[in-house]
C-alpha positions in Angstrom: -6.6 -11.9 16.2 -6.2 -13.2 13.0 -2.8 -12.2 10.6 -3.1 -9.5 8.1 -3.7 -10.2 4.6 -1.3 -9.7 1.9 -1.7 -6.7 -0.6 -0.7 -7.7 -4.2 2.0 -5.3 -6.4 3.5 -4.9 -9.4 5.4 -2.4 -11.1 4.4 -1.5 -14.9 7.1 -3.1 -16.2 6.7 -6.7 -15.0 4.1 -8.7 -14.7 5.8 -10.5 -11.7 3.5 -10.2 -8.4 4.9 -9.2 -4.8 2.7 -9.6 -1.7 3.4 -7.4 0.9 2.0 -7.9 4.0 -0.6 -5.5 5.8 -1.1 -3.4 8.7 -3.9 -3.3 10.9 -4.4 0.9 11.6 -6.6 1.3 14.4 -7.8 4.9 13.6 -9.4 3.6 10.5 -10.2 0.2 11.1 -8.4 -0.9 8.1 -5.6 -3.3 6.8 -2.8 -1.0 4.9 0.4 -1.0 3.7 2.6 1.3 4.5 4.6 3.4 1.8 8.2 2.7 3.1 6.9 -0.8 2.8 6.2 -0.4 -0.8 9.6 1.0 -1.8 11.2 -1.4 0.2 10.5 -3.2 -3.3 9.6 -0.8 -5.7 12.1 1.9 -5.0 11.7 3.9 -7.9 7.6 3.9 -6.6 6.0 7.3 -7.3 2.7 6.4 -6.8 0.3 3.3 -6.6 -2.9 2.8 -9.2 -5.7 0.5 -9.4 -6.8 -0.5 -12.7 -7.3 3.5 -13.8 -7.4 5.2 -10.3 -4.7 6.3 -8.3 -4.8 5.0 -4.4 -4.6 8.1 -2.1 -2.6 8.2 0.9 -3.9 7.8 4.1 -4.3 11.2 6.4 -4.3 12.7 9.8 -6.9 14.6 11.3 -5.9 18.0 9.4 -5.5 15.8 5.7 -1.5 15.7 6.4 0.2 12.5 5.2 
């Protein structure tokens, strides 16, 4: 099995990039990054965006965090 890749971050204020590395979830198949991970560098974090649209957290069965 091949490593992760790294997701890309920055906070509004900076321009500076942080990779963080991801996690392979095995309900959905995907790579992810965990939020503890997240504000293990952002710590004031409150949320995550892409260009205009805010990235949702991932869910349980019953849409619980």
């Amino acid at each position: 099995m091949s490593a992760s890749p790294p997701q890309a971050f920055r906070s509004r204020s900076s321009s500076k990039l942080i990779s963080i590395p991801t996690r392979h979830d095995t309900r959905s198949g995907k790579n992810v990054v965990r939020w503890k991970d997240i504000l293990q560098f952002f710590e004031d974090a409150q949320g995550v965006m892409n260009g205009g649209l805010a990235v949702l957290f991932l869910t349980d069965d019953d849409l619980e965090e």
